[in-house]
C-alpha positions in Angstrom: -3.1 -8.4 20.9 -0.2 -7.4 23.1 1.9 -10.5 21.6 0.7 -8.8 17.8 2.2 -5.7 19.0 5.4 -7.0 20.6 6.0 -8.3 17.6 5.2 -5.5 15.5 8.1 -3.7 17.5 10.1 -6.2 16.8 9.4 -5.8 13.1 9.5 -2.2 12.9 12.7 -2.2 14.9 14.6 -4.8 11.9 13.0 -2.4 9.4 13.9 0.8 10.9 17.3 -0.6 11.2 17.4 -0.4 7.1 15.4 2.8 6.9 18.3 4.1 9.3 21.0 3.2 7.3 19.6 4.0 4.3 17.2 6.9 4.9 17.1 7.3 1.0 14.5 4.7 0.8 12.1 7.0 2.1 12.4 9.0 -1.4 10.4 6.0 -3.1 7.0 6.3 -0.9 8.0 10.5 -1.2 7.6 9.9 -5.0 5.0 7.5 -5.0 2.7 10.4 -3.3 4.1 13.1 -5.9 3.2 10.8 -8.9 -0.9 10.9 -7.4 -0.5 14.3 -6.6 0.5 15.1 -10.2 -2.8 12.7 -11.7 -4.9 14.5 -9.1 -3.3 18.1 -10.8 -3.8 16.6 -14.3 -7.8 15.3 -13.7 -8.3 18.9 -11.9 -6.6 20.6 -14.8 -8.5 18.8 -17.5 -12.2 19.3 -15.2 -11.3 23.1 -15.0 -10.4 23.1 -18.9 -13.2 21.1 -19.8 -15.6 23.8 -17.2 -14.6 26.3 -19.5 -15.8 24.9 -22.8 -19.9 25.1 -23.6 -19.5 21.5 -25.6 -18.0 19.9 -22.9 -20.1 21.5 -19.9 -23.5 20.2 -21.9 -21.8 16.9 -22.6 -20.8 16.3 -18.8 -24.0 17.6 -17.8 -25.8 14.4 -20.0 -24.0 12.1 -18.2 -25.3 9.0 -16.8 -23.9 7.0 -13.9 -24.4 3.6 -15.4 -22.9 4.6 -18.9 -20.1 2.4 -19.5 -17.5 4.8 -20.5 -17.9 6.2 -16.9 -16.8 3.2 -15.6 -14.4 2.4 -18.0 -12.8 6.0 -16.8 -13.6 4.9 -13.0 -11.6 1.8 -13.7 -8.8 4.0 -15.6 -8.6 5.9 -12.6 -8.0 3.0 -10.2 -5.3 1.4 -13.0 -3.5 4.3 -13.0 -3.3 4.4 -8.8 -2.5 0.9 -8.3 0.0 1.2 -11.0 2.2 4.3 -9.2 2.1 2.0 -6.0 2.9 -1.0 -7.6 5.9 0.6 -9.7 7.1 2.4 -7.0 6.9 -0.6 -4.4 8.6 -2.6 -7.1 12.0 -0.1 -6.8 12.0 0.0 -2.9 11.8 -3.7 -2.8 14.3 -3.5 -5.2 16.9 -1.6 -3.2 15.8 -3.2 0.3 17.1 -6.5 -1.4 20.5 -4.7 -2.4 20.8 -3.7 1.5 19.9 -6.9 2.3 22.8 -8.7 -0.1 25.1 -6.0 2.3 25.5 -3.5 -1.2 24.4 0.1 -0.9 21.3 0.6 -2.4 20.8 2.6 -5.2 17.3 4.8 -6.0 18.5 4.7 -9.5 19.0 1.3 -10.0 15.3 0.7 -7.9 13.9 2.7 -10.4 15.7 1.2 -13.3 14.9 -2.3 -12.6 11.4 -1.1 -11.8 10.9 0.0 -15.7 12.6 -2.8 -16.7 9.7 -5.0 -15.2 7.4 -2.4 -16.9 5.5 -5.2 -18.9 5.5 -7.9 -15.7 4.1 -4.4 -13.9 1.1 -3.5 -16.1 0.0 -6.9 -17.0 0.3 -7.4 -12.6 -1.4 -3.8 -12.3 -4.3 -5.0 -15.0 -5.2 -8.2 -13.1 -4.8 -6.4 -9.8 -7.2 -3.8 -10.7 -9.7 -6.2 -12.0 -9.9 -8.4 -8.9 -10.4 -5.2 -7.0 -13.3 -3.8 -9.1 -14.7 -7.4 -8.8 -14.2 -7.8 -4.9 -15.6 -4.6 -4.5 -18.6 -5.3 -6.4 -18.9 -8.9 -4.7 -19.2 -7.1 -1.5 -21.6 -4.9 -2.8 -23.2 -7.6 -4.1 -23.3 -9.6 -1.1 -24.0 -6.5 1.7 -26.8 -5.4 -0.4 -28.4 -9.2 -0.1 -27.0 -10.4 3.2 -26.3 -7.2 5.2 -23.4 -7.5 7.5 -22.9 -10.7 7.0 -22.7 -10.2 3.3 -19.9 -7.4 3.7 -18.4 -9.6 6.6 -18.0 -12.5 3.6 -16.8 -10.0 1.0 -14.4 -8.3 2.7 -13.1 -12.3 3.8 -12.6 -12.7 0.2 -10.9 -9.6 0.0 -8.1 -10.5 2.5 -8.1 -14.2 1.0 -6.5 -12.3 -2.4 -4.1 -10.0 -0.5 -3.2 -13.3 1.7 -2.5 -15.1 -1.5 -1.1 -12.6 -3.9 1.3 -11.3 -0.4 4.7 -11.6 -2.2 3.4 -10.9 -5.9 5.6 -7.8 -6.3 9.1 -9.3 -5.0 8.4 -11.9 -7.5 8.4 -10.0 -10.2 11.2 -8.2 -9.1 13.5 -11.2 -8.8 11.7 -13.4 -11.3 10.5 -11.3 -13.9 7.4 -13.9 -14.7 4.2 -12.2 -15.9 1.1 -12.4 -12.9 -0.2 -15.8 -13.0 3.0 -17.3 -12.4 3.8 -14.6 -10.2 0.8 -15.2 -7.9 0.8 -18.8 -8.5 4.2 -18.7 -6.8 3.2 -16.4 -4.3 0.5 -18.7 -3.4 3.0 -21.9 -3.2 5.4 -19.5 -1.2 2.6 -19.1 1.5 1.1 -22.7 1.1 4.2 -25.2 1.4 6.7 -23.0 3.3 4.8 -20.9 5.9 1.5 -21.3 5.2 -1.1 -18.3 6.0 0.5 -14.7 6.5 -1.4 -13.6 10.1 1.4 -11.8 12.1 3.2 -9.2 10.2 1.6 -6.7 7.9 -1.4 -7.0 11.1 1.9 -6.4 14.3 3.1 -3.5 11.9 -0.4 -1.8 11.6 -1.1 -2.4 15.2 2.0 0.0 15.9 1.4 2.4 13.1 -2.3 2.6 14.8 -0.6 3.5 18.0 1.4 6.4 16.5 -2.2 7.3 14.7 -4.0 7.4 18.1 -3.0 11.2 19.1 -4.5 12.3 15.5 -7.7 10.2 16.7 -7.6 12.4 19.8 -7.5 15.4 18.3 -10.1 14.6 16.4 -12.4 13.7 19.2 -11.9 16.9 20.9 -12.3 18.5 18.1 -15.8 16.8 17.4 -17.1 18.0 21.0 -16.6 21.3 20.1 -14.5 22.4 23.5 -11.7 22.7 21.6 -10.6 26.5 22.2 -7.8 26.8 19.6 -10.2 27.4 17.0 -10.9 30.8 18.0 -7.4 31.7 17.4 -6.6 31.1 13.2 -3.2 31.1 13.5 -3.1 28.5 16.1 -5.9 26.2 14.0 -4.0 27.0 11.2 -0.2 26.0 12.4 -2.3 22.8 14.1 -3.3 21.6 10.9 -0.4 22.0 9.3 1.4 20.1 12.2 -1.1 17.3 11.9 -0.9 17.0 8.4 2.8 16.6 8.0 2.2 14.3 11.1 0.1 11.9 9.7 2.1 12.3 5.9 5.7 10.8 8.0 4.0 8.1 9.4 2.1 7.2 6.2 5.3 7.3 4.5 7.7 6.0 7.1 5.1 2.7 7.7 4.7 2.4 4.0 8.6 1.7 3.4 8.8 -0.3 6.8 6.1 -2.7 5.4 7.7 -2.9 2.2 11.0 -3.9 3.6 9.5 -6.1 6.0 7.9 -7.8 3.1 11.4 -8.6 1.2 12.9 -9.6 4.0 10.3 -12.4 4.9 9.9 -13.1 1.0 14.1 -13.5 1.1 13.9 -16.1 4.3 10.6 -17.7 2.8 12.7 -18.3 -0.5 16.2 -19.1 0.7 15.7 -20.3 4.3 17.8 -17.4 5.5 17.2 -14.8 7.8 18.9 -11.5 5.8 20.8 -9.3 7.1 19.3 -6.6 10.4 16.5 -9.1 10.2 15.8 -11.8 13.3 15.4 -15.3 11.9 13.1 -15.6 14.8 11.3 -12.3 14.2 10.4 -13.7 10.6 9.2 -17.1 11.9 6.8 -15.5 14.1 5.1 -13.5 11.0 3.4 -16.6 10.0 1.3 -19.7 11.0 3.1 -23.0 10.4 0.5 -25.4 8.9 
């Protein structure tokens, strides 16, 4: 664990060293959370409309869970989500290789390439979405027959498809191929050059859990109940707000750190060659040599 974390550092340091000379990056994980707050504004919009209408109320109210529209909108739902992250991801990953070529990156050209990939996007964001309706209802499946175990072997085939679909996105990006190919090479990426990913994305949320841990504190004193600030409402109030824009910087900050992480090891994995503010060493160590 302490080697996972040491690493970790390591990694966050060769990220932070883009984010710090480019702190414009961070705008892409800032959108990304502005394009779900405006679907969560639209679906609350459209509820509130919808409340006020006698047709609609009577027509909600003889809904059934198992209908199949209601999962077709479930499944709309989780499309449209995975799509803003995917999208979004897509023009980070974009500008972290620009900084990593030694150009200045450019949000506008990120974005631009990103809708230029829109088809390679959807199509990725369709299967993506699928496989993670399915693996959820595997695991389902498989706690509901097997108990623990079952949702032990679920979530295993869970990480098997982030393991094997790990640089899906920067392949699109540089590639442009449509999602079989793109995981297909993803998969080859991982099987005859590194093998299984096991350091990285796991050293980077072992130090983003660290930064987490006064937020778990918090919480714990709040959940004895001998925490006196709550009989003052300004204080609870001003401490909430801290805590919330807390725990929205680190969200953001270790989202574009694990994105830019990501294209740097997908450059070295491609080319052989550590990029630029990134330790050749450092990127060996993310992975398991078969």
């Amino acid at each position: 664990m302490l080697q996972r974390i040491g690493r970790g550092w390591g990694i966050a340091k060769a990220s932070w060293a883009v984010l710090k000379l480019h702190p414009k990056l961070l705008l892409l994980p800032i959108f990304s959370g502005l394009a779900f707050l405006a679907l969560l504004a639209v679906i609350a919009a459209s509820v509130f409309a919808g409340a006020q209408s006698p047709t609609v109320r009577q027509f909600v109210e003889n809904i059934q869970p198992d209908q199949p529209w209601t999962y077709a909108a479930l499944f709309a739902f989780y499309f449209v989500c995975t799509f803003i992250i995917v999208f979004f991801n897509a023009a980070l990953i974009f500008c972290a290789l620009q900084s990593f070529a030694g150009k200045e990156p450019s949000l506008r050209a990120g974005l631009a390439t990103a809708a230029g990939r829109l088809p390679q996007i959807l199509a990725w964001t369709f299967v993506a979405t699928t496989v993670g309706v399915l693996l959820n209802a595997l695991q389902s499946f498989l706690k509901d027959k097997l108990g623990f175990i079952g949702a032990l072997l679920g979530g295993l085939a869970g990480v098997a498809w982030a393991v094997v679909t790990y640089f899906v996105v920067p392949v699109l990006v540089v590639d442009g191929v449509g999602p079989v190919e793109a995981v297909k090479r993803s998969s080859a990426i991982l099987r005859q050059t590194w093998g299984e990913a096991v350091g990285g994305e796991g050293g980077l949320g072992a130090i983003s859990f660290l930064f987490f841990l006064p937020v778990v504190a918090l919480f714990a004193l709040v959940g004895m109940g001998n925490f006196a600030v709550w009989t003052q409402p300004a204080l609870a109030v001003s401490l909430i707000v801290l805590v919330g824009v807390y725990v929205l910087t680190l969200t953001i900050v270790f989202t574009a750190l694990g994105t830019i992480f990501r294209t740097g090891a997908y450059i070295y994995a491609t080319t052989g060659k550590a990029p630029s503010n990134m330790d050749p060493a450092l990127l060996l160590g993310a992975f398991r040599q078969k």
